[in-house]
C-alpha positions as CSV (number, residue, x, y, z in Angstrom):
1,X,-1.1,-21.7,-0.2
2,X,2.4,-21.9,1.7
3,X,3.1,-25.1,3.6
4,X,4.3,-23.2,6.7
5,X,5.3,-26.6,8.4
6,X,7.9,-27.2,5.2
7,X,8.8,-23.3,4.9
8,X,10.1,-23.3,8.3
9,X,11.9,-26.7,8.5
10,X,13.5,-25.5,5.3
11,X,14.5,-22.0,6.8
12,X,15.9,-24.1,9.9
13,X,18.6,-25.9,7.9
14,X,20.3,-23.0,7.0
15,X,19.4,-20.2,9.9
16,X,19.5,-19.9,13.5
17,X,16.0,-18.3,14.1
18,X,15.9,-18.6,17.6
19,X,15.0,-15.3,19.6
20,X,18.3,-13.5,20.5
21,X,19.0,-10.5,22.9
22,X,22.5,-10.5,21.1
23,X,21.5,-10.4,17.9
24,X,18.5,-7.4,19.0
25,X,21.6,-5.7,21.1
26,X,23.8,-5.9,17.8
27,X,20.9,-4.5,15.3
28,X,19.9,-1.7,18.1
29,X,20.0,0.9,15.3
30,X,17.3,-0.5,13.5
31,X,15.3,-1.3,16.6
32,X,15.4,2.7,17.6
33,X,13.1,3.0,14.9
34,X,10.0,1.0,15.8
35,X,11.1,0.9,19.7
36,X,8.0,3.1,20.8
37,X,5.4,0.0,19.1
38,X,7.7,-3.2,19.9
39,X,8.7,-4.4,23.0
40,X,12.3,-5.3,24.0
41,X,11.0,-9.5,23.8
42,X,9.1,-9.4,20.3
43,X,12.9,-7.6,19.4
44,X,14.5,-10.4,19.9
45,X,12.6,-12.6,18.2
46,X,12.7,-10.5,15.1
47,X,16.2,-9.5,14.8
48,X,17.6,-13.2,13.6
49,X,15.1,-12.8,10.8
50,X,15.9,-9.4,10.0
51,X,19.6,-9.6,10.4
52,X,19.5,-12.7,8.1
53,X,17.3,-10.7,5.4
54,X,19.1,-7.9,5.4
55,X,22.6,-9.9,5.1
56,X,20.4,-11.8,1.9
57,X,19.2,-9.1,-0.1
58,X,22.6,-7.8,-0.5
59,X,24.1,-11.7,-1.7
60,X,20.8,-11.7,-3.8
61,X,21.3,-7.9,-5.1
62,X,17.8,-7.1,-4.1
63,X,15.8,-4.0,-2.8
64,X,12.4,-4.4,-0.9
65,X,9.7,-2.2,-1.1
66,X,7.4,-2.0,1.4
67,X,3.7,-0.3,1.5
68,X,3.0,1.6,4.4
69,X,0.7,-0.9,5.7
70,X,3.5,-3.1,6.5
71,X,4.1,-4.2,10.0
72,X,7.1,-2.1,11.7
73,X,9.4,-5.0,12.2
74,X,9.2,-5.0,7.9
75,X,8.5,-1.4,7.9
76,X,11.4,-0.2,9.7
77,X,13.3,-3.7,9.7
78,X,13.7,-4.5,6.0
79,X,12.6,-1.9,4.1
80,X,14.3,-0.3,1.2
81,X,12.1,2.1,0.0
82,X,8.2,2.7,1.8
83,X,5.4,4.7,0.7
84,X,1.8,4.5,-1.0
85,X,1.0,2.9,-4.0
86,X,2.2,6.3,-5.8
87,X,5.6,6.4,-4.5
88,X,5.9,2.8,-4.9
89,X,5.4,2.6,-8.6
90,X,7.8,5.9,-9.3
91,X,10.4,4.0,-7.2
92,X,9.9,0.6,-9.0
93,X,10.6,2.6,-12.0
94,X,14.0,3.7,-10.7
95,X,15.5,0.3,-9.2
96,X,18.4,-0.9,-10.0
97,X,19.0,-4.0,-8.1
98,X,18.1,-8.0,-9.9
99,X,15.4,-8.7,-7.9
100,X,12.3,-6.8,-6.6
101,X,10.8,-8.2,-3.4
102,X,7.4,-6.5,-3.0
103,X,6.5,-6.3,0.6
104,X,2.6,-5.6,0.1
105,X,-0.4,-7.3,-2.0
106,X,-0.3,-9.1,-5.1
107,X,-1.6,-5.8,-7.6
108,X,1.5,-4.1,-5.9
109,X,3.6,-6.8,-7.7
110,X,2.4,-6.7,-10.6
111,X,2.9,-2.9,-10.9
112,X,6.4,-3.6,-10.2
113,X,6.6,-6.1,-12.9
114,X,4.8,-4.3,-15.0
115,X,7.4,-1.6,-14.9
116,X,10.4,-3.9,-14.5
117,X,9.9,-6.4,-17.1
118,X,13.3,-8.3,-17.4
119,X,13.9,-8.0,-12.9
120,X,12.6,-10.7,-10.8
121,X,9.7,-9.8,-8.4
122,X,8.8,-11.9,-5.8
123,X,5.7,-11.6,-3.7
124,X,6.1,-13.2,0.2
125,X,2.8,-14.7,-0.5
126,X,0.7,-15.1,-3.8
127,X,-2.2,-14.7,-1.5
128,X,-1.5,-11.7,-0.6
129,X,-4.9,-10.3,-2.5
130,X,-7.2,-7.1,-2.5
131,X,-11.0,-6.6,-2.4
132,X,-10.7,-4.0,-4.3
133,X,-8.5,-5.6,-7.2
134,X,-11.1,-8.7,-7.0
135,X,-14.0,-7.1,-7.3
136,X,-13.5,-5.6,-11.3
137,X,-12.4,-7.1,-14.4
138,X,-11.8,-6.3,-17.8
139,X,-15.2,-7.3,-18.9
140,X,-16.0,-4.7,-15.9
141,X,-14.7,-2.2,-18.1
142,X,-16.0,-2.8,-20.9
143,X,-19.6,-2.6,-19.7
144,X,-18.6,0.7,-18.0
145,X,-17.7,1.8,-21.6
146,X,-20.5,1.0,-23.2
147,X,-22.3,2.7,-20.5
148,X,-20.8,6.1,-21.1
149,X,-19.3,6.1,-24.9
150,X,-16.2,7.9,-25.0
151,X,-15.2,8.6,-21.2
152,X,-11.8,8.1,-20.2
153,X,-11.2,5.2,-18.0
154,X,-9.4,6.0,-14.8
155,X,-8.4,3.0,-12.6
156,X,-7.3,2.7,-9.2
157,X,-3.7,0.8,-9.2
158,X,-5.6,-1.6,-6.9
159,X,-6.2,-3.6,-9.6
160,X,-4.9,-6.6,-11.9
161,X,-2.4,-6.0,-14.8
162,X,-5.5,-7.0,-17.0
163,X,-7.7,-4.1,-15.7
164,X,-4.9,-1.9,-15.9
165,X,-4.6,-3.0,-19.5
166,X,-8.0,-2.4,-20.3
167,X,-8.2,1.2,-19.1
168,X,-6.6,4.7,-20.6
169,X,-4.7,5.9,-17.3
170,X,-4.1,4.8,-13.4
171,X,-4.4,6.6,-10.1
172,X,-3.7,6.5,-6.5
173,X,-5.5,7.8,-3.7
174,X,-2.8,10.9,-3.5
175,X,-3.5,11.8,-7.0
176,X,-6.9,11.0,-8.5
177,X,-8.1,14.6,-7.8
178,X,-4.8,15.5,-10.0
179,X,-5.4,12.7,-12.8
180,X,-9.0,13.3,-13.2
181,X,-9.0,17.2,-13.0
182,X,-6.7,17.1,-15.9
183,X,-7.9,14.8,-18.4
184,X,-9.8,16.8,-21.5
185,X,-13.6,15.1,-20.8
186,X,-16.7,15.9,-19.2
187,X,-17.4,12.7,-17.9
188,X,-14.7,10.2,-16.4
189,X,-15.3,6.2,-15.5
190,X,-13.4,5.7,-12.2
191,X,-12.9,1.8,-10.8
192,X,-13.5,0.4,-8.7
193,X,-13.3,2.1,-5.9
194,X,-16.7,4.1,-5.4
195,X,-15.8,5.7,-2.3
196,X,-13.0,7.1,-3.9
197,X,-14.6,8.0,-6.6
198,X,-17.3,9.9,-4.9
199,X,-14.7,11.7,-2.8
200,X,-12.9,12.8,-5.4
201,X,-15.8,13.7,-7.6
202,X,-17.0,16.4,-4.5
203,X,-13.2,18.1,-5.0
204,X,-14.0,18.2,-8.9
205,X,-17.4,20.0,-9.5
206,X,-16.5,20.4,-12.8
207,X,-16.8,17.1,-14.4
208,X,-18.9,14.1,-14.1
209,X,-18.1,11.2,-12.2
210,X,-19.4,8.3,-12.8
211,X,-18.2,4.7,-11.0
212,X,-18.1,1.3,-10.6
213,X,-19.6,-0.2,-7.0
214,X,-16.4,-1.5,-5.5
215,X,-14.9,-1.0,-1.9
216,X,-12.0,-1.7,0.3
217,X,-12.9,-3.8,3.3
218,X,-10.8,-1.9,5.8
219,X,-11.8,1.5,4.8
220,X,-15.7,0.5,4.5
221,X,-16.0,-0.5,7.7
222,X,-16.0,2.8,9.4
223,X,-19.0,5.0,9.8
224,X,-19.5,9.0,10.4
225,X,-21.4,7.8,13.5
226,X,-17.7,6.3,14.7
227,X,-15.8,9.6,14.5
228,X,-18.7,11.5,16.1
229,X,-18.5,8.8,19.2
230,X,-14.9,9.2,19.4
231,X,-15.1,13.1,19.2
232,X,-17.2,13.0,21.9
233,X,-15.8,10.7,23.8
234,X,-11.9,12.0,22.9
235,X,-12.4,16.1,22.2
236,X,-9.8,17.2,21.0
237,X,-8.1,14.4,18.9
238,X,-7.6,15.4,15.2
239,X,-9.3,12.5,13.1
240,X,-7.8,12.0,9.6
241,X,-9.3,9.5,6.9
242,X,-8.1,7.8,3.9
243,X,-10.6,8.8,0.7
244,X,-11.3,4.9,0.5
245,X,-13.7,5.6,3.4
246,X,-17.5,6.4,2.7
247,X,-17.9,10.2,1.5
248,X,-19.9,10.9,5.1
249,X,-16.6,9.4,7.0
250,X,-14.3,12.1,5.1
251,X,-16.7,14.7,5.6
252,X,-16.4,14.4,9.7
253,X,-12.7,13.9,9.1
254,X,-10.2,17.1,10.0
255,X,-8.5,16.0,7.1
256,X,-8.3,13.5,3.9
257,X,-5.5,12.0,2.1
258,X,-3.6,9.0,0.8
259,X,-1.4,7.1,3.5
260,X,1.7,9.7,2.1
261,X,-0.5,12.7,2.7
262,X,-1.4,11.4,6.1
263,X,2.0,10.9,7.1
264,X,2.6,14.6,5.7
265,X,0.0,15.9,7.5
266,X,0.8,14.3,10.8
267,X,4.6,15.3,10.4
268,X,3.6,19.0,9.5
269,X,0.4,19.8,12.4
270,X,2.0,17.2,15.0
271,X,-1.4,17.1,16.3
272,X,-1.6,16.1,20.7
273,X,-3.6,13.8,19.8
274,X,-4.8,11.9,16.2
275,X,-6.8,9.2,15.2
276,X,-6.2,7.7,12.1
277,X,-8.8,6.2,10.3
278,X,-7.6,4.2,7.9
279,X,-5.3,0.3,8.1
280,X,-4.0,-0.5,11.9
281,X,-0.1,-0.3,10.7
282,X,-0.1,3.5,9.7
283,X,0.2,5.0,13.2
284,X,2.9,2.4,14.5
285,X,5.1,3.6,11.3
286,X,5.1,6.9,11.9
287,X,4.9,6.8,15.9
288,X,8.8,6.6,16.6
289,X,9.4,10.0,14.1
290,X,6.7,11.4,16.2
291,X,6.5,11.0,20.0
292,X,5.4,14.3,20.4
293,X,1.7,12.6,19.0
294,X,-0.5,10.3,20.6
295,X,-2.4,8.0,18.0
296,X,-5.3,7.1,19.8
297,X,-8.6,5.2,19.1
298,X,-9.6,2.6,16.9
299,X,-8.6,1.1,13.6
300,X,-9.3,-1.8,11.4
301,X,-6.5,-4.2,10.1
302,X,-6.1,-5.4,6.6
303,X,-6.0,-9.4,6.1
304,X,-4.0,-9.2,3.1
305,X,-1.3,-6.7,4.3
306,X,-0.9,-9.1,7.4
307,X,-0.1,-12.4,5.3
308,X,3.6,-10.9,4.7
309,X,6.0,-11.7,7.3
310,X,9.3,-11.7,8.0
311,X,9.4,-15.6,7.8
312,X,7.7,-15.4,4.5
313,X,10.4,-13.0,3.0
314,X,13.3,-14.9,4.5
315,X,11.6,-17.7,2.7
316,X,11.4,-16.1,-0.7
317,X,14.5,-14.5,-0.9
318,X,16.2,-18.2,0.5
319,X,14.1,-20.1,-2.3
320,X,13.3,-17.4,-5.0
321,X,9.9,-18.5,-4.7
322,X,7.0,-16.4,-5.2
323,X,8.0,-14.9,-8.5
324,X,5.6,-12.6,-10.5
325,X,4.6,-12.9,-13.8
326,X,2.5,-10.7,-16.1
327,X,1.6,-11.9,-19.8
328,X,4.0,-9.9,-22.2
329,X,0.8,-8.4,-23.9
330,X,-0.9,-7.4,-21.1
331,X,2.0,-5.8,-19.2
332,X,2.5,-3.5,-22.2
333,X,-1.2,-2.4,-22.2
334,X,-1.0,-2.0,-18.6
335,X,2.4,-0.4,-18.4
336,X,1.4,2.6,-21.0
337,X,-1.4,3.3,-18.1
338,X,0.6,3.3,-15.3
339,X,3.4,5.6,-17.2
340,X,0.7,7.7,-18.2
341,X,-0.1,8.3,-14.8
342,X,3.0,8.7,-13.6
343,X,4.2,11.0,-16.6
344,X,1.1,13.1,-15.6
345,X,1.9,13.2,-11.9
346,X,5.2,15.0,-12.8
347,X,3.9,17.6,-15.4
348,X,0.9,18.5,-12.5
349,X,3.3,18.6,-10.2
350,X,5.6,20.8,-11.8
């Protein structure tokens, strides 16, 4: 665990942090990005940090990527490249600076590294977990296996290198239907996520679905009963759910899709109103490209996501703390899953 007291006495010897209207009035670009979520105040008490990360990254030759989950000071702040865990990975693959900083959880990380073997990838916080990535293992697999002899495993990238490594391809959220329609088997494992499994298993009829009884604790939380309230409470709003959420959830959703499809979706119906049921961050992202669209009711926030701060990645780029490591073994296992389903991505897709 960081020792915030130290990280910020050592950030102090070498940076004026102090809020700053000059500093906000000089970085006004970057603030007419996020200026609809953050007030003119929480500004100036960002800017130093960002100014001082973004002057940083280019003495450290380093890119961040950041999930869409991210706050919008990191979001739109920081940022390098943003996306899902799908358009993370394909990016990882295509980076060219020394250093990775992943602004995300710890499984994101390890993709990176994963991919990236020789760069350096540092996490703002190791504990920076995932509920879903905790909740399977290797020996997970295995008993899945023996469960269904001969079945492809297909595993969430919200999971450890070692899981990765012990399964036959990855997915995301915005391409499981994809990944699992076009393997050549009748019946497919999918971990750990069971919601997504079970979503994804009503958009492919065709083949069997079996899964393992894992959950995200954001997406869980919400119930059909939720979006009927809301309906009637809000008529009109469009309501649009990540496939993490429980099968009923999706069902009284307008629409389904990873956190890139929602942002697609959004962008192309620029709905009056939209409730997006999925982590707190997503509509303060994408509310600045979209004034037009009022994001309206509730949502639940992700722990994890909310440990990476702007402090924290000042602090890690400063120290070149919070590097990544994957065992050489396991990261080549892993990585001929991730490649697979990023090699199948592009042939699907073309």
């Amino acid at each position: 665990m960081l020792d915030q007291i130290a990280l910020r006495a050592e950030l102090a010897d070498h940076y004026d942090l102090s809020p700053s209207t000059d500093i906000a009035k000089a970085n006004a670009d970057i603030y007419a990005r996020m200026d609809r979520v953050v007030t003119p105040p929480d500004w100036a008490v960002y800017a130093p940090y960002v100014a001082a990360i973004n002057k940083l990254k280019k003495e450290r030759n380093a890119v961040i990527l950041a999930h869409n989950y991210m706050t919008p000071e990191i979001y739109h702040g920081i940022a390098d490249v943003v996306g899902d865990s799908l358009q993370l990975a394909i990016e990882a693959t295509k980076v060219e600076a020394d250093v990775i900083v992943q602004c995300g959880v710890h499984f994101m990380a390890e993709t990176s590294k994963i991919l990236n073997p020789s760069k350096t990838v540092l996490i703002p916080d190791m504990d920076a977990g995932c509920s879903l990535a905790e909740s399977i293992t290797p020996a997970g697999i295995a008993e899945m296996r023996a469960k269904y002899p001969g079945a492809p495993v297909v595993t969430y990238v919200n999971t450890t290198a070692e899981v990765k490594a012990a399964s036959d391809i990855c997915c995301t959220s915005s391409n499981a239907v994809q990944i699992v329609r076009g393997l050549d088997a009748d019946t497919v494992i999918m971990t750990p996520d069971k919601y997504l499994a079970q979503n994804i298993a009503q958009q492919v009829p065709e083949k069997r679905i079996v899964w393992w009884d894992g959950s995200c604790i954001v997406h869980e939380q919400y119930t059909a009963r939720d979006l009927k309230d809301f309906r009637e409470w809000n008529p009109g709003t469009r309501i649009i759910a990540h496939p993490e959420c429980p099968p009923d959830v999706v069902a009284e959703a307008d629409f389904s899709g990873s956190t890139s499809g929602i942002i697609d979706y959004v962008t192309r119906e620029r709905p009056e109103k939209a409730m997006l049921v999925t982590e707190c961050s997503m509509a303060s992202n994408i509310s600045d490209a979209l004034p037009d669209v009022d994001f309206v009711g509730p949502c639940n926030m992700c722990p994890y996501m909310k440990k990476i701060t702007l402090e924290k990645v000042l602090w890690s780029l400063h120290t070149m703390q919070g590097a990544v490591e994957v065992d050489p073994a396991v990261a080549d296992r892993a990585r001929i899953a991730v490649q697979r389903m990023i090699d199948l991505s592009a042939k699907l897709a073309g």
